[in-house]
C-alpha positions as CSV (number, residue, x, y, z in Angstrom):
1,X,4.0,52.5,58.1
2,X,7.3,51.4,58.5
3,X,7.2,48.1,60.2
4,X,10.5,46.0,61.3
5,X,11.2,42.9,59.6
6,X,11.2,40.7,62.7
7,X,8.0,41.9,63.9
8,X,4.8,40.0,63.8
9,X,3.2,42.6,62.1
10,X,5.8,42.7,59.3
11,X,5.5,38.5,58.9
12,X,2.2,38.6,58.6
13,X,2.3,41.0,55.6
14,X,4.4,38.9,54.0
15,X,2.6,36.0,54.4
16,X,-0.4,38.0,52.6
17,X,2.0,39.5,50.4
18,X,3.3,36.4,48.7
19,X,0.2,34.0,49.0
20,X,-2.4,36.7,47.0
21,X,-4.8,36.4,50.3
22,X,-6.0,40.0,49.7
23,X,-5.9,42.6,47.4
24,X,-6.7,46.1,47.6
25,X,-10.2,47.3,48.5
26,X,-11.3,44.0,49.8
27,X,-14.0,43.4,52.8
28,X,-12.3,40.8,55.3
29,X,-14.8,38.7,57.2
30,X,-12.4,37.8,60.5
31,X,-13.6,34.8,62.6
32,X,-12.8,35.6,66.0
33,X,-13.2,32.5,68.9
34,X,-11.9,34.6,71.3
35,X,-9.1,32.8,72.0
36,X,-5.6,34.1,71.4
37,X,-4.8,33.0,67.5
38,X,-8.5,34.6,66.1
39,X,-8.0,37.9,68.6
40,X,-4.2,38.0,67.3
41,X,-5.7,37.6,63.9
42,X,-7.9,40.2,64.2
43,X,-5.6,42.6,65.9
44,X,-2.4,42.3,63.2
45,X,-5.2,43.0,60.1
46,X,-7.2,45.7,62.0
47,X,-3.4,47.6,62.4
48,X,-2.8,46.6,59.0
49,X,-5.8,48.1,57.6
50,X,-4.8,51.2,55.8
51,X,-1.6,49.0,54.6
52,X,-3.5,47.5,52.9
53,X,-6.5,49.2,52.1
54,X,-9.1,47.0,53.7
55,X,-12.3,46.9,55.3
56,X,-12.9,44.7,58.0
57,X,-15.8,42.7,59.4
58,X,-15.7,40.7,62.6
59,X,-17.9,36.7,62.9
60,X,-18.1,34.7,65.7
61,X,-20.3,31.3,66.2
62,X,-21.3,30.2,69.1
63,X,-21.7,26.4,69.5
64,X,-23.0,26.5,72.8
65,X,-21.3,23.8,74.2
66,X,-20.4,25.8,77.6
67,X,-23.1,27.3,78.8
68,X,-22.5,31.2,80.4
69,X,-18.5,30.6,79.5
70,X,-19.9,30.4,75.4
71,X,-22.1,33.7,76.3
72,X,-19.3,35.1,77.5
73,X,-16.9,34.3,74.7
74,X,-19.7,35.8,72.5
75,X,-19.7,38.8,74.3
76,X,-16.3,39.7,74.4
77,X,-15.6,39.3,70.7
78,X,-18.9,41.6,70.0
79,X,-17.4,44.0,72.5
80,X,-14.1,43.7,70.8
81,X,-15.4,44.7,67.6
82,X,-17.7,47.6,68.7
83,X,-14.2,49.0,70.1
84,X,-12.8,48.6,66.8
85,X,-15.2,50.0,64.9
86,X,-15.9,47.0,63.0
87,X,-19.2,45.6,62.1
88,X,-20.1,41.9,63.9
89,X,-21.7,39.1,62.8
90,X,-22.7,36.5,65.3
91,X,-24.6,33.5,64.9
92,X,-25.1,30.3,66.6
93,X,-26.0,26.5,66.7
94,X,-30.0,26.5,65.8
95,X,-32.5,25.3,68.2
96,X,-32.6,21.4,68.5
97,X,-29.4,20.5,67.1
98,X,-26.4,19.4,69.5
99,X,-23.2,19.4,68.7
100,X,-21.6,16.0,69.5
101,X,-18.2,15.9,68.1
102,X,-15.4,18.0,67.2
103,X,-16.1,16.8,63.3
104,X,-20.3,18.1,63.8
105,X,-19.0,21.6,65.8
106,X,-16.6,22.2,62.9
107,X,-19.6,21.5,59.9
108,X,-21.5,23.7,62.1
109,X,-18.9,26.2,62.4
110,X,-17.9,26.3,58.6
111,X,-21.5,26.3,57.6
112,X,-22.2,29.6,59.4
113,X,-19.1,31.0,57.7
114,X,-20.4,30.0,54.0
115,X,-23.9,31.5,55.0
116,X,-22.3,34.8,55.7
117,X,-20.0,34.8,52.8
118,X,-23.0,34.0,50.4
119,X,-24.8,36.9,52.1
120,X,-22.2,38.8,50.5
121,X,-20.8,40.6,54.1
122,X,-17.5,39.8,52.7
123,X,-15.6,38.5,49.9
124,X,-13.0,36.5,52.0
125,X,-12.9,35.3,55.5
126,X,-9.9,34.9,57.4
127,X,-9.3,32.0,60.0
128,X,-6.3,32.3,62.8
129,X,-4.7,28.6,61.8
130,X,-1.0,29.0,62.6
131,X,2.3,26.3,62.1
132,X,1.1,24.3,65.1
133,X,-2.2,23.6,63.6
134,X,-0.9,22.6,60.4
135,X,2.1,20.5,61.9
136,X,-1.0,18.9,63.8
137,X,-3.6,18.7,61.3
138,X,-0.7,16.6,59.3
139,X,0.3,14.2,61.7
140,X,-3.7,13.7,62.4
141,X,-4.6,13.1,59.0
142,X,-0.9,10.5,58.8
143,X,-2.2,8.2,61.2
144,X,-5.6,8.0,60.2
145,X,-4.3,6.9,56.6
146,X,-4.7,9.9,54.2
147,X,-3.5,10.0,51.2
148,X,-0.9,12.3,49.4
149,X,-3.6,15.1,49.0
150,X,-4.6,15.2,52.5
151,X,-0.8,15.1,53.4
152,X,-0.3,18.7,52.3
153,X,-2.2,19.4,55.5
154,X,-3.6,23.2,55.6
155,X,-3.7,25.6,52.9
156,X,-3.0,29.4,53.0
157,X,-6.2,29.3,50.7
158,X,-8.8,27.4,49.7
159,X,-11.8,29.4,48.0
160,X,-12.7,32.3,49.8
161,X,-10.9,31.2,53.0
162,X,-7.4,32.4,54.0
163,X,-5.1,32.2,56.9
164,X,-2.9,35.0,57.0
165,X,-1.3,33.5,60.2
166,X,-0.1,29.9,58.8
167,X,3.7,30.2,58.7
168,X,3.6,31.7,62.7
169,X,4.2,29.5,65.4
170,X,1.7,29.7,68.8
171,X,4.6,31.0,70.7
172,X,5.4,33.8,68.8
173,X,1.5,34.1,68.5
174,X,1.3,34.5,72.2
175,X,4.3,36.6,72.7
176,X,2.7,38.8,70.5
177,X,-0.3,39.3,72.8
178,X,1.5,39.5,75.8
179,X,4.0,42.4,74.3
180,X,0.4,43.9,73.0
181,X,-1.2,43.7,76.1
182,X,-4.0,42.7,74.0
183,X,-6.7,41.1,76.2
184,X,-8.3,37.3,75.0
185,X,-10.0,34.5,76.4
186,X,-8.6,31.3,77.5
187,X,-11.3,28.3,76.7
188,X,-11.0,25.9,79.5
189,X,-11.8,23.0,76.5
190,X,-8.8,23.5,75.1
191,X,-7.0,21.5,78.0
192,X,-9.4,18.6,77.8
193,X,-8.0,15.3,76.4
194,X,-11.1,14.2,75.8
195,X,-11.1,15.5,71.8
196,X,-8.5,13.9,69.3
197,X,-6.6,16.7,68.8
198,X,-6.4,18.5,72.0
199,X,-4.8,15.0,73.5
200,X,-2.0,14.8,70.2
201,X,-1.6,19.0,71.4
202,X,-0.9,18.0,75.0
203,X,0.4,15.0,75.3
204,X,1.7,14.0,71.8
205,X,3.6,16.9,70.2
206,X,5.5,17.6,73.2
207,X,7.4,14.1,72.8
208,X,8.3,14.9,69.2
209,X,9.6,18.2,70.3
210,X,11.7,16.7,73.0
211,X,13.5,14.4,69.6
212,X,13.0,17.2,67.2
213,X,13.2,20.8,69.3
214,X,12.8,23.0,65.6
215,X,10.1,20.1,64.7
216,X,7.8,22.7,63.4
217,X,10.5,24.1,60.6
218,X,11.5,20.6,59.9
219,X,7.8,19.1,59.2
220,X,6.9,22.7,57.3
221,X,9.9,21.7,54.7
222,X,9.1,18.4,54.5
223,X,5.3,19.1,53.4
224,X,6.0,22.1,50.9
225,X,7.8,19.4,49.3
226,X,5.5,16.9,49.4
227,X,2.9,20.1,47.9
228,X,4.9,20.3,45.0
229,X,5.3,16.5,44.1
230,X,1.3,16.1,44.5
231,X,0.9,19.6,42.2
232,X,2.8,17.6,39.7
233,X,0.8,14.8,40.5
234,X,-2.6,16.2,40.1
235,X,-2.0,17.7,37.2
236,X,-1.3,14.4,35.6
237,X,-4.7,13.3,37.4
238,X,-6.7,15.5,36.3
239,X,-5.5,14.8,32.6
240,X,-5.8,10.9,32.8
241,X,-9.5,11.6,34.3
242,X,-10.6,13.7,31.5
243,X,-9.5,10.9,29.3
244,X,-11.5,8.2,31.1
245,X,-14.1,10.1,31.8
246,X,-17.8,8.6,30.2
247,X,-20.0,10.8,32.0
248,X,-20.1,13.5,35.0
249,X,-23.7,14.6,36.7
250,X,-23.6,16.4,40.1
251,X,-24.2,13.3,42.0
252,X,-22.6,10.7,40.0
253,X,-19.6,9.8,38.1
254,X,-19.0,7.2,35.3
255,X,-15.2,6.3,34.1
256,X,-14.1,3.4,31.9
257,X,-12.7,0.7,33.1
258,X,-10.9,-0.4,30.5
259,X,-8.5,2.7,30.1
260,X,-8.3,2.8,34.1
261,X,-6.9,-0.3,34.8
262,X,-4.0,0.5,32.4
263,X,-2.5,3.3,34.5
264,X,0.2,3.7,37.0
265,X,-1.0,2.7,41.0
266,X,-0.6,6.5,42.0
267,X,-3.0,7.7,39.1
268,X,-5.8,5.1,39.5
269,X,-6.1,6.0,43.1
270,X,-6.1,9.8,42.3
271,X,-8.6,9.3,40.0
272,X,-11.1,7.8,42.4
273,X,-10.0,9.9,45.0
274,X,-10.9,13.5,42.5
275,X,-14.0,11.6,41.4
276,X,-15.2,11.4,45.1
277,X,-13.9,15.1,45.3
278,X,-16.7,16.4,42.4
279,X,-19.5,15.0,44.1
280,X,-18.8,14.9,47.8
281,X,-15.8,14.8,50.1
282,X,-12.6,13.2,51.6
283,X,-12.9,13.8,54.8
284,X,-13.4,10.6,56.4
285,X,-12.4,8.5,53.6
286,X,-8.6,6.7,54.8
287,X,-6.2,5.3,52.5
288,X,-7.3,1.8,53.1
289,X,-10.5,2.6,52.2
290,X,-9.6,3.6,49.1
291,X,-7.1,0.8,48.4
292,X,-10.1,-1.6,49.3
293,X,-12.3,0.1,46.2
294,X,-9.0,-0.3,44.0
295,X,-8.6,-3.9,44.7
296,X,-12.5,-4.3,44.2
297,X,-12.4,-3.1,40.8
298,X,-9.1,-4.3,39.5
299,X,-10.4,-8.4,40.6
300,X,-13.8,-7.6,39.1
301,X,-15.3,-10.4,40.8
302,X,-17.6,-11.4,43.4
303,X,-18.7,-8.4,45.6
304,X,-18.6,-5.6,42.7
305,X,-19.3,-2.1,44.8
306,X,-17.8,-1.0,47.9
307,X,-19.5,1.4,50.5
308,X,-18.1,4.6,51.7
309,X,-18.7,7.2,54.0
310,X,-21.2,10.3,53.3
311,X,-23.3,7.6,51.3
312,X,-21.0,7.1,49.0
313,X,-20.3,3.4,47.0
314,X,-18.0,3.1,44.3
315,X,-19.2,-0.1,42.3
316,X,-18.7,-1.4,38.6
317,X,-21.1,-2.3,36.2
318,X,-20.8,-3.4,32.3
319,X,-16.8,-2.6,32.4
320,X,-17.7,0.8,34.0
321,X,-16.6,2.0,37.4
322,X,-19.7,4.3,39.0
323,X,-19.1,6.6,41.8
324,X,-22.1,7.8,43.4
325,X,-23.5,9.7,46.5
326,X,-26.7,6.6,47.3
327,X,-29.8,7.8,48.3
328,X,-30.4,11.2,46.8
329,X,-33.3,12.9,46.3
């Protein structure tokens, strides 16, 4: 299939092409909202199929959260797959649980897509992030104080996840559909300033573009070079950590003191920050936070452990600095 260089189609190839995301013969597990990015998603790999070689399988979670409109939605994207010829997966928030924040829908979400891919109906599962997402996900992460790791904002991989649509913008995403004739739904939540991201969407990002109109271009550059200092960066972590490392167990970690409080600012945070990482998560965790446990255990007086979110406390005990998820069974 010939396909022009300035198509969508063609970019989206490319993106695949040059990122790994799939190789030959693999089962893609698409998760498909309804909205136009998944349906897009879905669309540009199902014409891509023989290309390259794929089989393709079609997820959608449904967090309940609008009533018949979240029937509907579920619906549709079964419907959509039938026509396709593509088997569907659906699942859905379990009885009793309620999903109160964009943080709990998205745990719920991402669980349901680790379920299926332990299941084995897939070996990879491609999400519809584009360039507006990661532009947002960025400036998000900026002002709630992440460090230089969470600064390189979305990847085109992590695992078994992939985002073949990361380097497209929404409006080329939409213009797309339109020039398809390709049918989606529009989720009335999106235009609610009521969730964190939806107001930076709609009211925020629409002031940067009026200072910076190729704002998108300009941010991308500016994080692929902030990837490639922290690649640099964590490399040097990971090596400095090995070296202090006393003892690693699935819940806890111990590191010497002694050789930590020797190294340069950027490595001593890194090094707590990739301890946390082994046992539990960032997400949550801001750069003050993690300043605060730095300044706790380079005084080494008074108050010796600081709490964290996801039960975590980093403390220090006999010239050792233990970082541990509390309360485990």
């Amino acid at each position: 299939m010939k396909l022009k260089q300035t198509s969508l189609q063609y970019k989206v190839l490319q993106n695949i092409k040059e990122n790994e995301l799939i190789s030959s013969g693999d089962k893609i597990i698409v998760a498909v909202s309804g909205g136009a990015d998944s349906v897009c998603l879905f669309d540009v790999l199902f014409k891509l199929k023989k290309e390259l070689n794929i089989d393709l399988v079609v997820c959608h979670f449904n967090h309940k959260l609008r009533g018949k409109e979240s029937e509907r939605d579920f619906e549709f994207v079964r419907k959509l797959a039938e026509e396709r010829g593509a088997e569907f997966v659906g699942g859905e928030v379990e009885s009793g649980n309620f999903i109160k924040s964009e943080e709990s829908a998205r745990d719920a979400r991402y669980a349901f897509f680790e379920k299926i891919l332990k299941e084995g109906r897939g070996g990879k599962l491609a999400i519809a992030h584009n360039k507006n997402d990661f532009i947002e996900t960025f400036f998000l992460r900026l002002l709630r104080g992440s460090g230089m790791r969470g600064l390189k904002s979305i990847p085109y991989r992590r695992q078994n996840f992939i985002r073949p649509l990361l380097s497209l913008s929404r409006v080329e995403i939409e213009s797309y559909m339109k020039k398809e004739g390709q049918a989606f739904i529009n989720d009335a939540t999106n235009d609610k300033i009521d969730f964190t991201r939806n107001y930076f969407r709609l009211k925020i990002m629409p002031l940067f573009l009026k200072i910076n109109p190729n704002l998108l271009d300009t941010v991308s550059g500016n994080i692929a070079s902030v990837e490639d200092d922290y690649d640099l960066l964590d490399r040097l972590i990971l090596e400095k950590y090995k070296d202090i490392l006393i003892e690693e167990n699935l819940n806890s970690i111990i590191l010497s003191r002694k050789k930590w409080l020797v190294l340069h600012s950027a490595l001593k945070a890194g090094i707590i920050r990739l301890a946390i990482l082994k046992i539990a998560t960032l997400e949550d965790i801001t750069y003050s936070q993690i300043n605060a446990v730095i300044k706790m255990l380079e005084k080494g007086e008074g108050k010796k452990f600081k709490p964290l979110p996801h039960s975590l406390r980093v403390s220090l005990e006999s010239g050792k600095i233990i970082v541990l998820v509390a309360n485990t069974k």
